[in-house]
C-alpha positions in Angstrom: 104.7 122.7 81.8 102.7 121.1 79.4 101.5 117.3 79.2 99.6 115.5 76.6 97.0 113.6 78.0 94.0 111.1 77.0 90.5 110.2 78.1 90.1 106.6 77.1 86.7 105.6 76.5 86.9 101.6 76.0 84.8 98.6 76.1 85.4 95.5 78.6 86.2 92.3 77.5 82.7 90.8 79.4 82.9 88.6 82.0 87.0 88.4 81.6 90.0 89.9 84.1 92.2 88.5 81.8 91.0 89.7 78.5 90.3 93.6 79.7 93.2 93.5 81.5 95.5 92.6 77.8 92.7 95.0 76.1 94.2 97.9 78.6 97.6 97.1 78.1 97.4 97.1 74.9 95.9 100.2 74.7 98.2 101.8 76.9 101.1 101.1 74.4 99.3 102.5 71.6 99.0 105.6 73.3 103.3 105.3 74.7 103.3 105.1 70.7 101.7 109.0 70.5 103.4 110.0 72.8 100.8 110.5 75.3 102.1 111.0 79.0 98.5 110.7 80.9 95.7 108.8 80.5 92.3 107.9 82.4 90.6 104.7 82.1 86.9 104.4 83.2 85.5 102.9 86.5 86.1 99.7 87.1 86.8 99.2 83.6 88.7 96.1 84.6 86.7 93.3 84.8 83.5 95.2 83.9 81.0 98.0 85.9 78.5 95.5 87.3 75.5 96.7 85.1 73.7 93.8 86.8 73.5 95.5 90.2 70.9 97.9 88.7 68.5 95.5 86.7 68.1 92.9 89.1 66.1 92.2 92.3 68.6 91.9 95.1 67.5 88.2 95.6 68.6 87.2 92.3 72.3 88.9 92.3 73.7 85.9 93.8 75.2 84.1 90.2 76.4 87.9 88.8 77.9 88.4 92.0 79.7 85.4 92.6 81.2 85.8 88.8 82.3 89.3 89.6 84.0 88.5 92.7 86.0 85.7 90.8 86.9 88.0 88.2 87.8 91.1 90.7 91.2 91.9 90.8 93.6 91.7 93.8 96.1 94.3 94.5 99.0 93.4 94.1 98.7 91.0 91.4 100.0 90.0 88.0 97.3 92.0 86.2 98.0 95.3 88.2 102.3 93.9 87.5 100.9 93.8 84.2 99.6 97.5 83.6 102.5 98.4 85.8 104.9 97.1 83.0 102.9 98.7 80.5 102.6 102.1 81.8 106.9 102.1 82.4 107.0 100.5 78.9 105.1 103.4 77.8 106.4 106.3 79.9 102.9 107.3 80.9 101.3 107.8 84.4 97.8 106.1 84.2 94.6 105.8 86.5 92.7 103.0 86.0 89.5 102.2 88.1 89.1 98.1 88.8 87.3 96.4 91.0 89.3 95.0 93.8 88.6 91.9 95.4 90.0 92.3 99.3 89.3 88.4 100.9 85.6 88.1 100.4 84.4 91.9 99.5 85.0 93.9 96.1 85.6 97.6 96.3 85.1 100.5 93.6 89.2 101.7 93.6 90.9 103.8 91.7 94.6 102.7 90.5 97.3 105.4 90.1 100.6 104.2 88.4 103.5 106.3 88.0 105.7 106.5 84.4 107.8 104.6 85.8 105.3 101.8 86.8 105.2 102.3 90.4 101.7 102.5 91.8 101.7 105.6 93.4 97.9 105.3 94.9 95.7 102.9 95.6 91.7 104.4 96.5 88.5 103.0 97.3 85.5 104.5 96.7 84.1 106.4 99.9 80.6 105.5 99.1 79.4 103.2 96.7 75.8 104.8 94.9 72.6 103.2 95.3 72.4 99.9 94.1 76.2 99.7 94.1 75.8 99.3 98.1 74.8 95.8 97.5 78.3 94.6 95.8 80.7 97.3 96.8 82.6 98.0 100.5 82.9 101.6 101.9 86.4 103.1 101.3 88.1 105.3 103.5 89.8 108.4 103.5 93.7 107.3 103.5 93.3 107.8 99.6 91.3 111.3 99.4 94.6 113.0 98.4 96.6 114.8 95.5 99.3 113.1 94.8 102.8 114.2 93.0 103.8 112.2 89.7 106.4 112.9 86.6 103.3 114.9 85.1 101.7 116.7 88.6 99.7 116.3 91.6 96.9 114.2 90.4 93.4 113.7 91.9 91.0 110.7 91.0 87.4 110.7 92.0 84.7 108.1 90.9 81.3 108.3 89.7 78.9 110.6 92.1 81.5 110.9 94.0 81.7 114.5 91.9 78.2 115.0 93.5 79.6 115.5 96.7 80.8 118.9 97.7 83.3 118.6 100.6 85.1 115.0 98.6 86.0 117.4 96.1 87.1 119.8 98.0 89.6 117.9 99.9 90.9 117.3 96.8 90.7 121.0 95.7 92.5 121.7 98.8 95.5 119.5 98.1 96.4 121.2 94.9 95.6 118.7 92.2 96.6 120.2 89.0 95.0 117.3 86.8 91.7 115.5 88.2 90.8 111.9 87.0 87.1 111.1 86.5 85.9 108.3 85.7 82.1 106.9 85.5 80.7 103.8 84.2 79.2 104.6 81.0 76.3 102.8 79.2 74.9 103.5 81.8 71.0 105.2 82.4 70.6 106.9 79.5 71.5 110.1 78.5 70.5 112.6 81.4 73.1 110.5 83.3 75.9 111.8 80.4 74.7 115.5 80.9 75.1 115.1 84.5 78.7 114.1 83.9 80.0 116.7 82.3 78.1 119.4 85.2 80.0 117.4 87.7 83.3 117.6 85.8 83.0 121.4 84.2 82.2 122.7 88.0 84.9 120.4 89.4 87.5 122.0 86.8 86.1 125.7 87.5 86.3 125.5 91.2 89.4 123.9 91.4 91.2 125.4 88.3 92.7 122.5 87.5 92.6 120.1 84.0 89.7 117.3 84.5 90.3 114.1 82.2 86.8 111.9 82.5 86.5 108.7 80.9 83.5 106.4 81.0 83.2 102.7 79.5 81.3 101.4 76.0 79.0 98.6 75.8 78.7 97.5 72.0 75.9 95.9 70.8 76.8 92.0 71.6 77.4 92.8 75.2 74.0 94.9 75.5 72.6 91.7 74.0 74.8 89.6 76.4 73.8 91.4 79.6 69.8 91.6 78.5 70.3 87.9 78.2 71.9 87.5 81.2 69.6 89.9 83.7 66.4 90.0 81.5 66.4 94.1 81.3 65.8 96.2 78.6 67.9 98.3 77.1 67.5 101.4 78.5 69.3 101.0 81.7 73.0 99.7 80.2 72.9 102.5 77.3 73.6 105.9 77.0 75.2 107.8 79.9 79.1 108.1 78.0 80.9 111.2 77.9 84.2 111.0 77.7 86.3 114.5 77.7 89.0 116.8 78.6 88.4 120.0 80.5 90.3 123.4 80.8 90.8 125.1 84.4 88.0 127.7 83.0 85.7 124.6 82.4 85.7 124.5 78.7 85.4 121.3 77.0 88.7 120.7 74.8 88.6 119.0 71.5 85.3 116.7 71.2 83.4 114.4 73.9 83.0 111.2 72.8 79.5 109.6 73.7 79.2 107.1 71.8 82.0 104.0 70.5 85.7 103.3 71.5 88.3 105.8 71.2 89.9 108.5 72.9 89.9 112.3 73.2 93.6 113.2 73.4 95.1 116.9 73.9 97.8 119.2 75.3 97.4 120.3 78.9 99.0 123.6 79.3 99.6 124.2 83.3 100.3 128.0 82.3 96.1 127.9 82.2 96.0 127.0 85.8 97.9 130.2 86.8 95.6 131.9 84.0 92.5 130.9 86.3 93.8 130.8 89.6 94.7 134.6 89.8 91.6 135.5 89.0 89.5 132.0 91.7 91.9 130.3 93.7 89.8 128.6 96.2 92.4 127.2 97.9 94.2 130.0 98.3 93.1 133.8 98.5 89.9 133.5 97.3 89.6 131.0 100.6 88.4 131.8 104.3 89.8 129.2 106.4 89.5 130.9 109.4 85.6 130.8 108.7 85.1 127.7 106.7 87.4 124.4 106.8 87.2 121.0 106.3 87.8 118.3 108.7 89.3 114.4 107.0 90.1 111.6 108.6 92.7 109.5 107.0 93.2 107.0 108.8 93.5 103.5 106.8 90.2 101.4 107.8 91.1 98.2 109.6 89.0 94.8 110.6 90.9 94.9 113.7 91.5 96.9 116.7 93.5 95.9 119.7 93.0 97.0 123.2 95.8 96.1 125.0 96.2 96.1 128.9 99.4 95.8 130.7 99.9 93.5 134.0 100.0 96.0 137.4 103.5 95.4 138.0 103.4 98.6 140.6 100.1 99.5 142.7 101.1 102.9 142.7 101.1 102.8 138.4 98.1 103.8 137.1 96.5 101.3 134.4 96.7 102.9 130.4 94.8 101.3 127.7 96.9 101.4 124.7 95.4 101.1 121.6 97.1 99.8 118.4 95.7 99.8 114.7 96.3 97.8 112.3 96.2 99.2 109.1 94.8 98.0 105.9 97.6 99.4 102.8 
């Protein structure tokens, strides 16, 4: 099997759902138009990574905050309807990362849609990094899973979430044959970029499986727009892209982009996960379950959990608490 896939390394339209969201679309019909079949959009891409988060003094996040949360998106929606439309327009599978506005919180999640538009998963950041604690909830584990779609069982993973062993294992573990990364981009300068592509050439060695990593852009005007904004330099909200394809051996394919829009586009050959696998297959027989495994929880997080006791009806019936959840997706 073999599927063309890009790493999309785009800008946001700042400060605007609406605008990124018609930017993506767009973009994802250019690339129906070369026939590409996969593509990986950068975290929370749609409206914007909040750069703020990092500059600022927690005390004064209130006004960047409030604007993010209004221009989070809700799943489902007519922006996700929207990308929907496009990818089945397009007969592509695309993950996108957005953030989602659930009631009064935003989370860090990672859409999946399917070629034929359905969305196929829906995942939340487990741990939002550092500053990103401040805007971001805690996701859960419902969503650390491979899932099948027309071009394989597909992974997604966000940010430092690569910096955490056992996350990508359960995903290792599940079989994904294509991994979707996705960081912020113009983001901490360069050391953060060389990071990246450790975390994504180790990911694609360990799991001999295809990595496509895309991070964001900031051009000039919105570095000007968010110094404005935020009063930082530039240092913090430049740098940091590297956007890429990876083989199962963990060889870059074609040329990174770190620097501007575009897109690094290529043919994934699955025959190269066989190649690597007979040799490392750490799911599989290079594996010692019996000595090492890994325990996940997926059970959807909920706000509410109901203990229920019944009336005594019969002195002789022993009272059971029953518990029900109510789950979340």
């Amino acid at each position: 099997m073999k599927v063309k896939a890009a790493a999309v390394q785009i800008s946001p339209v700042l400060y605007s759902r609406q605008g990124t969201v018609e930017k993506v679309v767009k973009k994802i019909r250019e690339l129906g138009q070369q026939g590409v079949q996969f593509a990986t959009f950068p975290e929370t891409i749609i409206p914007y990574y909040p750069y703020f988060s990092y500059v600022l003094a927690p005390f004064a996040l209130a006004k960047e905050h409030l604007r993010l949360l209004e221009e989070s998106v809700t799943v489902p929606s007519a922006e996700t309807r929207a990308i929907a439309e496009a990818a089945k327009e397009a007969n592509m599978v695309v993950s996108i990362g957005v953030n989602e506005r659930d009631g009064g919180s935003i989370y860090n999640t990672q859409l999946l849609f399917d070629a034929d538009g359905t969305l196929i998963q829906r995942r939340r950041k487990l741990t939002p990094t550092y500053n990103e604690r401040i805007l971001w909830g805690q996701g859960d584990g419902s969503g650390l899973r491979a899932v099948d779609s027309t071009v394989g069982r597909i992974g997604q993973l966000a940010c430092w979430e690569h910096n955490n062993p056992l996350v990508r294992y359960a995903l290792i573990a599940d079989g994904e044959q294509i991994h979707s990364a996705m960081y912020p981009g113009s983001f901490a300068g360069p050391l953060f970029a060389e990071q990246a592509e450790i975390n994504i050439r180790q990911h694609a060695l360990e799991s001999a499986c295809f990595v496509v990593c895309a991070t964001a852009w900031l051009d000039a005007d919105q570095q000007a727009q968010i110094m404005k904004d935020t009063g930082c330099p530039l240092g913090p909200i430049s740098g940091g892209c590297f956007t890429a394809l990876v083989s199962p051996d963990g060889q870059i394919i074609g040329e990174p982009l770190k620097a501007d829009e575009g897109e690094v586009i290529a043919e994934l050959d699955f025959a190269q996960i066989d190649a690597r696998k007979r040799l490392m297959d750490a799911r599989g027989h290079y594996n010692r379950p019996e000595l090492l495994s890994l325990l996940i929880d997926r059970t959807p997080a909920s706000p509410i959990h109901e203990r229920i006791v019944p009336p005594k009806s019969d002195v002789s019936r022993a009272v059971v608490d029953q518990e029900r959840t109510v789950a979340v997706f």
